[in-house]
C-alpha positions in Angstrom: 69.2 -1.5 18.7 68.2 -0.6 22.4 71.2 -0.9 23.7 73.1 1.7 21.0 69.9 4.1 21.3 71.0 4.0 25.4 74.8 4.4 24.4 73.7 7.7 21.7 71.4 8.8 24.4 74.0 8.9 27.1 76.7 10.5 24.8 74.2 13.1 24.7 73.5 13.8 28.0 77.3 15.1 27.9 76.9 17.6 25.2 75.8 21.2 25.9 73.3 23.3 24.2 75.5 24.6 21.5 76.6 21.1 20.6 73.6 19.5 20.3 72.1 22.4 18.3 74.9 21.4 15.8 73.9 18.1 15.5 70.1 19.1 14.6 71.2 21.7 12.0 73.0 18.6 10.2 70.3 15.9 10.7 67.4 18.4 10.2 65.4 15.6 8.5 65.0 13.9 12.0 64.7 17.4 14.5 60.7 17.9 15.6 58.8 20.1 18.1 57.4 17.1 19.7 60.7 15.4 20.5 60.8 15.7 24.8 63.5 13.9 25.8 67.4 13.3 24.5 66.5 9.8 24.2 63.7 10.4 22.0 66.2 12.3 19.8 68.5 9.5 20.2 65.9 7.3 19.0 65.7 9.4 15.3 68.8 9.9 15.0 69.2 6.3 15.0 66.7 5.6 12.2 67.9 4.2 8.5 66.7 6.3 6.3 68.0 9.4 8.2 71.6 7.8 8.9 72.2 6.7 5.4 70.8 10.3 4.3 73.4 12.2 6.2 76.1 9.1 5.3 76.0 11.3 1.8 77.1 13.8 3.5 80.3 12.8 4.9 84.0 13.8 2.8 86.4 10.8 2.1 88.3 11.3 5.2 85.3 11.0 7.5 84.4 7.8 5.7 87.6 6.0 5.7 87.3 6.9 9.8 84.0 5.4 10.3 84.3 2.5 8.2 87.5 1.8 10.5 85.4 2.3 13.4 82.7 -0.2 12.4 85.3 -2.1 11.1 86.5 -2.8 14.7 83.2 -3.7 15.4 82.7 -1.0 18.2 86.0 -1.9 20.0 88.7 0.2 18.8 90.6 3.3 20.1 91.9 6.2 18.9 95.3 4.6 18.4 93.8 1.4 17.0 91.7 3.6 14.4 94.9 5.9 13.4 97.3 2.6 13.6 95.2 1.1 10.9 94.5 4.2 8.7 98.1 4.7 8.8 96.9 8.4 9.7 98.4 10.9 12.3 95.5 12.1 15.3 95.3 15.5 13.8 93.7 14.2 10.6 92.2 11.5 12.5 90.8 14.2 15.0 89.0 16.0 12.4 87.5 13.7 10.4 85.9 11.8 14.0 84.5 15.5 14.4 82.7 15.4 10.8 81.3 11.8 12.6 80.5 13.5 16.0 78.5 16.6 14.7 76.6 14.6 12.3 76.3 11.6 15.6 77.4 8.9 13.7 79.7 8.1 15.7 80.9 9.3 19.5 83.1 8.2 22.1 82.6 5.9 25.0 85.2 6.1 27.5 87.9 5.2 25.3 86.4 3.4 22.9 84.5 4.8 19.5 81.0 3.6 18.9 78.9 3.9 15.5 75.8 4.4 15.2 73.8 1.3 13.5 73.2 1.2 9.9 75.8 2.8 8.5 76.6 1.9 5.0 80.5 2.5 5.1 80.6 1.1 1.4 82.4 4.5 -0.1 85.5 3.8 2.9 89.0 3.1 1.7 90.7 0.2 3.0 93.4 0.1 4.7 94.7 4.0 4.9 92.9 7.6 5.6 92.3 9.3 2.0 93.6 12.9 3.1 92.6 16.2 0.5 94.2 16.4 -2.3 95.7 19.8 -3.2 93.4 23.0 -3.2 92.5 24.1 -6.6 94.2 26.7 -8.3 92.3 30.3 -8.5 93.0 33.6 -10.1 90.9 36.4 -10.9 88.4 36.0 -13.5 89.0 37.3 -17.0 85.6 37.7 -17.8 85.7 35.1 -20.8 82.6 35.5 -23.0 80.3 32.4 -22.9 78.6 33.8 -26.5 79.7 30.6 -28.8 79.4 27.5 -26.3 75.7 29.1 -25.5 75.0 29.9 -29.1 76.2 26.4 -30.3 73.5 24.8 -27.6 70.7 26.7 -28.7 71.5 26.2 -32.4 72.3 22.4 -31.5 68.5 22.1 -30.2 67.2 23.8 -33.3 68.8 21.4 -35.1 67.6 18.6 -33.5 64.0 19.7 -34.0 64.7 20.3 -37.4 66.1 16.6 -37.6 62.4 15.6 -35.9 60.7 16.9 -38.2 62.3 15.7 -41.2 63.9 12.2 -40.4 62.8 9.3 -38.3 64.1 9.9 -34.9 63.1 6.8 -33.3 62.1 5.7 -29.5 61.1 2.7 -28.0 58.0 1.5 -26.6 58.9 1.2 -23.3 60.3 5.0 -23.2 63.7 6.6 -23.7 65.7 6.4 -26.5 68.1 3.7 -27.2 71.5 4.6 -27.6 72.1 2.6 -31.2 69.8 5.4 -32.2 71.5 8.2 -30.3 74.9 7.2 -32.4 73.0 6.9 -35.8 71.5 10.7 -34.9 74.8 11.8 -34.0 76.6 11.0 -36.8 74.0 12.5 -38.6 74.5 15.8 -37.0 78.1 15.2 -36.7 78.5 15.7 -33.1 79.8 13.4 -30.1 77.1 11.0 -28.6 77.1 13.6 -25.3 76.4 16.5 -27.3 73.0 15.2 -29.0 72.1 13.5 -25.2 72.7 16.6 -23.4 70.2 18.5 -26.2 67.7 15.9 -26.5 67.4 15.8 -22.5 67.2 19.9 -22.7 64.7 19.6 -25.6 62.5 17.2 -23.5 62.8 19.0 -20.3 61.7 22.2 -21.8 58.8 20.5 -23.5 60.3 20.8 -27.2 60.1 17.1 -28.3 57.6 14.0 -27.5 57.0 11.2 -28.2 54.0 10.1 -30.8 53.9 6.7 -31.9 57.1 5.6 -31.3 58.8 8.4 -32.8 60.4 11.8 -31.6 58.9 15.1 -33.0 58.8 18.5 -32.2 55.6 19.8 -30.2 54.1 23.2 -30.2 55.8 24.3 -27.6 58.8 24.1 -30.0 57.6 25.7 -32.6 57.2 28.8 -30.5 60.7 28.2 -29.2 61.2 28.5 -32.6 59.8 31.2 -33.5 61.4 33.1 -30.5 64.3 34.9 -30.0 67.8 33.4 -28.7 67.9 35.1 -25.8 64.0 33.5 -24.6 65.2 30.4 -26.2 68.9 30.2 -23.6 66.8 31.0 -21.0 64.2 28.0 -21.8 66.8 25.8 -22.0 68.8 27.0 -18.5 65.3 26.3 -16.4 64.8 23.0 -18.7 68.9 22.3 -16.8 67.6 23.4 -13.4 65.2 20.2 -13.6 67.2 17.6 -14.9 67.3 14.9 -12.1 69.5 12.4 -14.5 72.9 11.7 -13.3 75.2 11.8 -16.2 76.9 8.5 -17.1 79.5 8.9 -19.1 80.9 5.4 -18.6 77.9 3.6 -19.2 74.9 3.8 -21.8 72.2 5.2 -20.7 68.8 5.3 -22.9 67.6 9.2 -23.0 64.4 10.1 -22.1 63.9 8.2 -19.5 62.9 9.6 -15.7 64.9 8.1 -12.6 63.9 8.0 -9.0 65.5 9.9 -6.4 67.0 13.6 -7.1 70.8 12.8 -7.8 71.4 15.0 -10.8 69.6 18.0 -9.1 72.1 17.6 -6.0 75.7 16.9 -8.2 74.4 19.9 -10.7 73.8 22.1 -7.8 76.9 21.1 -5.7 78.9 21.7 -8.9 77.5 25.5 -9.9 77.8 26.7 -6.1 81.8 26.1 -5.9 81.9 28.8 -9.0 82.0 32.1 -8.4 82.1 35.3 -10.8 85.1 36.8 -8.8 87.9 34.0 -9.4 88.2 31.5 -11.7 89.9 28.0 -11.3 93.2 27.6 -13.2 92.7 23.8 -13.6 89.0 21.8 -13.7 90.6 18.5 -12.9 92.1 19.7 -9.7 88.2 21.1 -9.1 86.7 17.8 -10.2 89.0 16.2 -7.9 88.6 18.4 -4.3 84.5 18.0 -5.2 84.9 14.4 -5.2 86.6 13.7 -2.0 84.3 16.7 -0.3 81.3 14.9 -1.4 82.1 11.2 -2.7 78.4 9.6 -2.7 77.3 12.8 -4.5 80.4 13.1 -6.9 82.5 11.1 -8.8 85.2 12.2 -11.7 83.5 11.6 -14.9 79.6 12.4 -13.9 81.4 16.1 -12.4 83.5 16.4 -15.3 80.3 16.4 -17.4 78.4 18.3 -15.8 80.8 21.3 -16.0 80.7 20.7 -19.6 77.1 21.0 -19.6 77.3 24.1 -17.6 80.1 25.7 -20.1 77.8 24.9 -23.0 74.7 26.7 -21.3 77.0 30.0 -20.7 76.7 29.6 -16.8 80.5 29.1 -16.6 83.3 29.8 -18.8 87.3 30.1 -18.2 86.8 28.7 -14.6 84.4 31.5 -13.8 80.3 32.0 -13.6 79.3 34.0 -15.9 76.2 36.5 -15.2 73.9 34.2 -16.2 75.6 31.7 -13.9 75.3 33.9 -11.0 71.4 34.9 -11.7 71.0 30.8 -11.8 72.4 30.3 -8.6 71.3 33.3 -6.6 67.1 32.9 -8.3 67.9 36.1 -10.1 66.3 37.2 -13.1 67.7 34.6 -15.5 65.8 35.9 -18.8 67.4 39.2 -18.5 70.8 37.6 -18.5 70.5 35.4 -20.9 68.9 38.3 -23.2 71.7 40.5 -22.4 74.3 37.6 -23.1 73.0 36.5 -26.3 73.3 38.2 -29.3 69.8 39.6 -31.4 69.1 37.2 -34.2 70.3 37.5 -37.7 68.2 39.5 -40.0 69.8 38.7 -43.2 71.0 36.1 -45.6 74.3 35.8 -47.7 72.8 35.0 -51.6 75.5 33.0 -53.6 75.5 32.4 -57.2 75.4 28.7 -56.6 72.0 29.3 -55.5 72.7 29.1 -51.6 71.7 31.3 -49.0 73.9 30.9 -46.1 73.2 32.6 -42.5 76.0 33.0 -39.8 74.4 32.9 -36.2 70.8 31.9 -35.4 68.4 33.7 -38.2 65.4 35.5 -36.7 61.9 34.1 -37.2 61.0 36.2 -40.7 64.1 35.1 -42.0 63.4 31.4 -41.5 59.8 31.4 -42.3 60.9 33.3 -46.3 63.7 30.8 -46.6 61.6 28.2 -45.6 59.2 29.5 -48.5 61.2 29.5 -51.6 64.3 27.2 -50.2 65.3 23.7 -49.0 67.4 24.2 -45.4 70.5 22.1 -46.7 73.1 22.5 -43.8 72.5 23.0 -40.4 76.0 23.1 -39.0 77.8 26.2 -37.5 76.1 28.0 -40.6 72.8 27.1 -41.8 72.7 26.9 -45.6 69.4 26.7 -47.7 69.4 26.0 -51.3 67.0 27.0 -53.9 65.7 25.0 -56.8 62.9 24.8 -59.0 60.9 22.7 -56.8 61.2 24.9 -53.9 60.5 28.1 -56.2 58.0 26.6 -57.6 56.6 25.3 -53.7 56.6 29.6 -53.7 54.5 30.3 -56.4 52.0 27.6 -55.5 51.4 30.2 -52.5 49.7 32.4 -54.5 52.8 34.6 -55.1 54.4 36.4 -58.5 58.2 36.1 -59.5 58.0 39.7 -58.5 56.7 39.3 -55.1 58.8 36.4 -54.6 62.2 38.3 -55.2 60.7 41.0 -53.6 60.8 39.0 -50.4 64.0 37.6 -50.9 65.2 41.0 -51.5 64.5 41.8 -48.1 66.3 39.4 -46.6 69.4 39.9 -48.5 72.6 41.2 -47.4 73.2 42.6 -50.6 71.8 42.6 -54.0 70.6 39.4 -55.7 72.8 37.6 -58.3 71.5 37.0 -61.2 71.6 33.3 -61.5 68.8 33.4 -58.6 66.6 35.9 -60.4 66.7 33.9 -63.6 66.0 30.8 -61.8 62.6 32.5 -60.0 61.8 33.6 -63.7 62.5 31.1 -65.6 60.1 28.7 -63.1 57.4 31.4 -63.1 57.3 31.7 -66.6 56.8 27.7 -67.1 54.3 27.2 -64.1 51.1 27.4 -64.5 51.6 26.0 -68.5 49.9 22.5 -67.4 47.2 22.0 -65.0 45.7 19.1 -63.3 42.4 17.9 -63.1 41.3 14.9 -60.7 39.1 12.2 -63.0 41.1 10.1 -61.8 43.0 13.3 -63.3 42.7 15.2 -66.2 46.8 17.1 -67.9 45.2 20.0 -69.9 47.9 22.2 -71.7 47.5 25.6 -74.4 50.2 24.2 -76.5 49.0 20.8 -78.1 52.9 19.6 -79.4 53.8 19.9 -75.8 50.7 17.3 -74.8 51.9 14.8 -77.7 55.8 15.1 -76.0 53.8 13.9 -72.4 51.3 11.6 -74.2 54.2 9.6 -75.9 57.0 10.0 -72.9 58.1 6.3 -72.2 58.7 7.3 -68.2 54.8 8.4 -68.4 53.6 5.2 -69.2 51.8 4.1 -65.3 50.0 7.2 -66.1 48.1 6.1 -68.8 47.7 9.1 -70.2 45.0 9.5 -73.2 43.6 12.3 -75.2 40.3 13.9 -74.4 41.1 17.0 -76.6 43.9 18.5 -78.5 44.8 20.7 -75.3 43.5 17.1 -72.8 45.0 14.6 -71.4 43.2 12.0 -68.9 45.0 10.0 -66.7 44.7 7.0 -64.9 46.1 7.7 -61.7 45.0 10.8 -59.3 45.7 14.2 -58.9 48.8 14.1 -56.8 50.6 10.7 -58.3 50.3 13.0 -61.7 51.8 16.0 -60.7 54.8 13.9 -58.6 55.5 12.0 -62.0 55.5 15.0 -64.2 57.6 16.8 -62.0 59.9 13.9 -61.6 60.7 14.5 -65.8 61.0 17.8 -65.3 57.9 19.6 -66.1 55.9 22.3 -63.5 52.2 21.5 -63.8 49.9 23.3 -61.4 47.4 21.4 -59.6 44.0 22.8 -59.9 40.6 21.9 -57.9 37.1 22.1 -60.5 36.9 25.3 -59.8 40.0 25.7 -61.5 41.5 27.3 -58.4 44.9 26.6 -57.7 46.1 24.8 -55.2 48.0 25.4 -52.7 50.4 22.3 -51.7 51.4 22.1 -48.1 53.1 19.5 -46.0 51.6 18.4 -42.6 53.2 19.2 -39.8 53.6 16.3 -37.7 53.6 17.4 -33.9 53.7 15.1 -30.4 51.9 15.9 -27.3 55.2 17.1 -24.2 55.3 15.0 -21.8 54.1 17.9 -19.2 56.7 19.4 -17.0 57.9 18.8 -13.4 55.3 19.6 -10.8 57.7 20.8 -7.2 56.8 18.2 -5.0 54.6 19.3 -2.0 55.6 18.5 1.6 53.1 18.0 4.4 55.8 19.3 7.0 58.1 22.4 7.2 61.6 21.9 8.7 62.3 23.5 11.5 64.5 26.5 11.1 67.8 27.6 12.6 66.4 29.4 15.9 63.8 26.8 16.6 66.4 24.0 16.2 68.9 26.0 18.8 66.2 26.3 21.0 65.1 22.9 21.1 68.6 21.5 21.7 68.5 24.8 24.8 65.2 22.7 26.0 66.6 19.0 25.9 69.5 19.7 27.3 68.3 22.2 30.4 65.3 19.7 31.3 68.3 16.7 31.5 69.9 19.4 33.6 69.9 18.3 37.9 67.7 20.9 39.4 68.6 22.6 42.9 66.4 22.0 46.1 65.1 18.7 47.6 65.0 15.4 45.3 67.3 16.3 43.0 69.2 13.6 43.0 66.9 11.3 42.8 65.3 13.0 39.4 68.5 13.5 37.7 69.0 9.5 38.4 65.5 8.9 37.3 66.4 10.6 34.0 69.5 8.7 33.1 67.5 5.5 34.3 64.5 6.2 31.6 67.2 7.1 28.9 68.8 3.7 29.5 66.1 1.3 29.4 63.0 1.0 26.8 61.6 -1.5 29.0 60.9 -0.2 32.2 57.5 2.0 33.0 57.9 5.2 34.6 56.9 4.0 38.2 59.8 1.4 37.6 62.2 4.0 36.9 60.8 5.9 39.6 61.4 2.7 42.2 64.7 2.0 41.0 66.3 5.5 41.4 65.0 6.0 44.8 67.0 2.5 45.5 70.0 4.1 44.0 69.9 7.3 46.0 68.5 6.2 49.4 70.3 2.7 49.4 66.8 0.9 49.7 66.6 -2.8 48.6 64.6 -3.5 45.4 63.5 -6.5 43.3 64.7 -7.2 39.7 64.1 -9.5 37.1 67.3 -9.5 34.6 67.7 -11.1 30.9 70.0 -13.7 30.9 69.2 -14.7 27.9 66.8 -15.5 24.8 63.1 -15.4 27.0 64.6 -15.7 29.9 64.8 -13.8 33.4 66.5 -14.4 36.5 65.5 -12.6 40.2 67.5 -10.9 42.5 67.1 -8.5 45.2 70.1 -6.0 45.5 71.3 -2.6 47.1 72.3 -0.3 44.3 75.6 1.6 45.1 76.6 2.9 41.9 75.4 3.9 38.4 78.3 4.8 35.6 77.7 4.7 32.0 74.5 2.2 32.2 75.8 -0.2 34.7 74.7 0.0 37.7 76.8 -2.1 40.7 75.2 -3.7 43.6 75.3 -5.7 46.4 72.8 -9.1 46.2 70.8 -11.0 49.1 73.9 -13.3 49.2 76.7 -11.4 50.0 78.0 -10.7 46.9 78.6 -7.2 44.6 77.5 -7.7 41.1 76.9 -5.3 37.8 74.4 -5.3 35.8 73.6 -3.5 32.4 70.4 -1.2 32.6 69.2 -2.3 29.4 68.6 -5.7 30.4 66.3 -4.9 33.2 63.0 -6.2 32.7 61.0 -5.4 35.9 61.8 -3.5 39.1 59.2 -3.9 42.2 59.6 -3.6 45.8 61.2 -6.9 47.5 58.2 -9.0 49.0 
């Protein structure tokens, strides 16, 4: 590692201010105000984590180069390089200057050195992976995004409707198994990726947890609900912003689940800048396909073909193009007003059909839901939602407290045009029969005005786990309680009214079942600010001038000093001090050299000549020898 620290360090020293200032604006991760000398920034830029970090970096080309160079082990030429990469110099030339300004790799004479620890695992074998054709553009059309962005943002209020109602299971170690992601999907009747891309929105924006093993909706979506599909788009484009999951389209992938590292942020963000809202591609696949040989450890072809679907489904891009709300996502603009504006105002009214249906085209607004809710059963939740009304759900209306009156009243309101008739007689027909038998918890207690309809109960063969027994003419007692009497009455088709012993009605409601949100993504917090673009330039200005031979007396000797200490880790500054005055006045010094594993030999020499960390000299016996400056272990002044 010294020794290719010395070799960086030395390919430095030939750089000028401007080229070294290039390198820190690409390895920003490793510049620092308390770096002093090119070999201390040598040293960084040398480090793992930082190498492999910029690796990412690097298009196919530049890769197939460097793995070419390493695999030469540090040996080859520019002709060896291009001979085996079956490339011409041009190409070769400017992928070696991706390597140079990132210093991953450098020239040494004539041979190319890279730095240690490169990876080299994304490099073709065998030939130089050139770009494929530019994509094809034209000027935008201005394609409306309205359906893809509508059909996401209905998709997630179906899933919360499927939360609430069914068993959506997860496991107990977190995420969602994918057996269970087919069984929902066919439920909803959409692709396995459709239902993963809404359950991850729904999570991400807080809309669905987990509670005992089991997916249901959380507060925060029932406000979602209850808001308007322009808030709800915009939830659901900052719930995309913070995904960090790298689609997988050839593999299964439990949902749910949270993944180290930041992958899906940088291959969603790398995807949405090479948009714009002036041109549009002509063809995605000849996108997907420059994207992955610009940035191969970021993209490949199915994850960025995804993720381009996901965008066209959120409205940020459609017909090759960003949309507005596209370009107020990737600018920081003000992405509720664009979604607002792109969305359409909810529907405020509800086709009535004489089969007793109430359909609604679009997303219904809040008051239309909550009275459908009331007096019908939502049936389909498709591209139209469809509710049905019966005489369970009517009656479910008057147990509110209201008339048939105030009942049609409301859904009067709400319809596009008048009633039909087969829905007012049902609401009347089940108003005039509720309230004819009432309940009383003995267990229970049937009491009825018309005593021929209590002997039709009393003797009913599909009553008989009741036990039902006359107290009175107008009296029934039974033996079970309140609410396994009313379920079995209504299940042969009668409408009792439960009533509490103050002969109140009551009022029958469902529990909501709700889960806690897993709590949203905190922006990590970072204990040092990078440097920006004038500090960087003016550090590279302040390494380079300070390795820079000064004019007046001892300069030479201090511009040899400072190679010296660049070349050698081992040596102390009076050492380096020594030895350079050797090498300028022509002095005799004392070294001790590795030979070896532990082991040093002594010689005392003249130095004549230092080139590219060798230095030549003559020895005590006559002879001219060269030895390399990194394997100097001591330097002292000949006894």
């Amino acid at each position: 590692m010294p020794r290719r620290i010395n070799a960086l360090a030395t390919w430095l020293l030939q750089l000028g201010p401007d080229e070294v200032a290039a390198i820190l604006l690409y390895r920003r991760d490793v510049a620092d105000r308390f770096i002093r000398t090119l070999k201390d920034l040598a040293t960084q830029l040398t480090d793992s984590d930082s190498v492999h970090a910029v690796e990412d970096t690097l298009d196919q080309g530049a890769l197939d180069v460097l793995g070419a160079i390493v695999a030469q082990n540090n040996t080859g030429t520019v002709d060896s390089v291009c001979a085996e990469l079956h490339c011409t110099v041009p190409d070769f030339e400017r992928a070696l200057g991706e390597l140079k300004q990132r210093a991953l790799a450098w020239p040494e004479g004539s041979r190319l050195i890279a730095v240690n620890s490169v990876r080299t695992s994304g490099a073709a074998q065998g030939e130089l992976t050139l770009r494929p054709k530019a994509p094809g553009r034209r000027k935008a059309s201005g394609i409306s995004p309205i359906v893809p962005a509508m059909s996401t943002v209905d998709g997630v209020a179906r899933l919360l409707a499927y939360c609430e109602q069914d068993t959506f299971d997860a496991r107990y170690t977190g995420g969602v198994a994918t057996v269970e992601i087919r069984r929902v999907a066919r439920a909803l009747r959409v692709s396995d990726g459709v239902l993963r891309l809404w359950l991850e929105l729904a999570a991400e924006a807080q809309l669905v947890g987990v509670e005992r093993s089991r997916l249901l909706p959380t507060n925060q979506g029932d406000a979602w609900l209850d808001s308007q599909p322009g808030p709800r788009l915009a939830a659901l484009v900052a719930a995309w912003r913070r995904m960090d999951w790298r689609p997988e389209p050839d593999q299964a992938r439990a949902a749910l689940r949270d993944y180290t590292g930041a992958a899906g942020l940088v291959l969603r963000r790398g995807a949405l800048e090479r948009f714009s809202a002036e041109e549009s591609f002509t063809n995605i696949n000849e996108l997907v396909d420059d994207l992955v040989w610009e940035r191969p450890a970021v993209h490949d072809p199915r994850a960025t073909a995804a993720v381009i679907s996901e965008m066209e489904s959120l409205g940020l891009v459609a017909g090759g193009a960003l949309t507005p709300l596209g370009v107020a996502v990737l600018h920081d603009g003000d992405v509720d007003a664009a979604a607002d504006e792109l969305m359409p105002p909810a529907t405020e009214k509800a086709a009535f059909q004489t089969d007793m249906t109430a359909v609604v085209n679009g997303l219904p607004s809040p008051e239309l839901s909550a009275t459908l809710n009331l007096v019908a059963d939502l049936e389909d939740n498709d591209a139209a939602r469809v509710w049905r009304l019966s005489a369970g759900s009517v009656r479910r209306a008057l147990d509110s407290g209201l008339s048939a009156d105030e009942v049609l009243t409301k859904l009067n309101a709400v319809s596009e045009a008048a009633l039909p008739q087969v829905i007012e007689y049902q609401v009347q027909d089940v108003a005039r029969r509720h309230g004819q038998l009432t309940v009383t918890d003995v267990a229970s207690c049937v009491r009825g005005s018309d005593p021929t309809l209590l002997q039709e109960i009393a003797r009913s063969k599909r009553l008989a786990s009741l036990k039902l027994r006359f107290l009175a003419p107008t009296v029934l007692a039974s033996a079970q309680p309140m609410a396994e009497t009313l379920a079995a009455l209504r299940r042969c088709g009668y409408a009792p009214t439960g009533l509490d012993a103050g002969d109140k009605s009551i009022v029958e409601r469902v529990g909501r079942l709700r889960a806690s949100a897993r709590g949203e993504r905190k922006p990590e917090r970072w204990w040092r600010t990078e440097m920006n673009d004038l500090e960087l330039t003016q550090l590279a200005v302040r390494l380079v001038e300070q390795e820079r031979p000064s004019v007046g007396p001892g300069a030479p000797r201090a511009n040899a000093a400072r190679m010296l200490r660049d070349q050698n880790v081992f040596l102390r500054d009076e050492e380096v001090v020594l030895l350079s005055s050797a090498l300028v006045d022509g002095s005799r010094v004392e070294i001790k050299y590795a030979t070896g594993p532990r082991r040093t030999d002594t010689h005392v020499i003249v130095p004549t000549k230092h080139l590219e960390g060798v230095l030549s000299a003559d020895c005590e016996d006559g002879t001219s020898r060269e030895f390399d400056i990194g394997h100097v272990r001591k330097v002292a002044l000949p006894e």
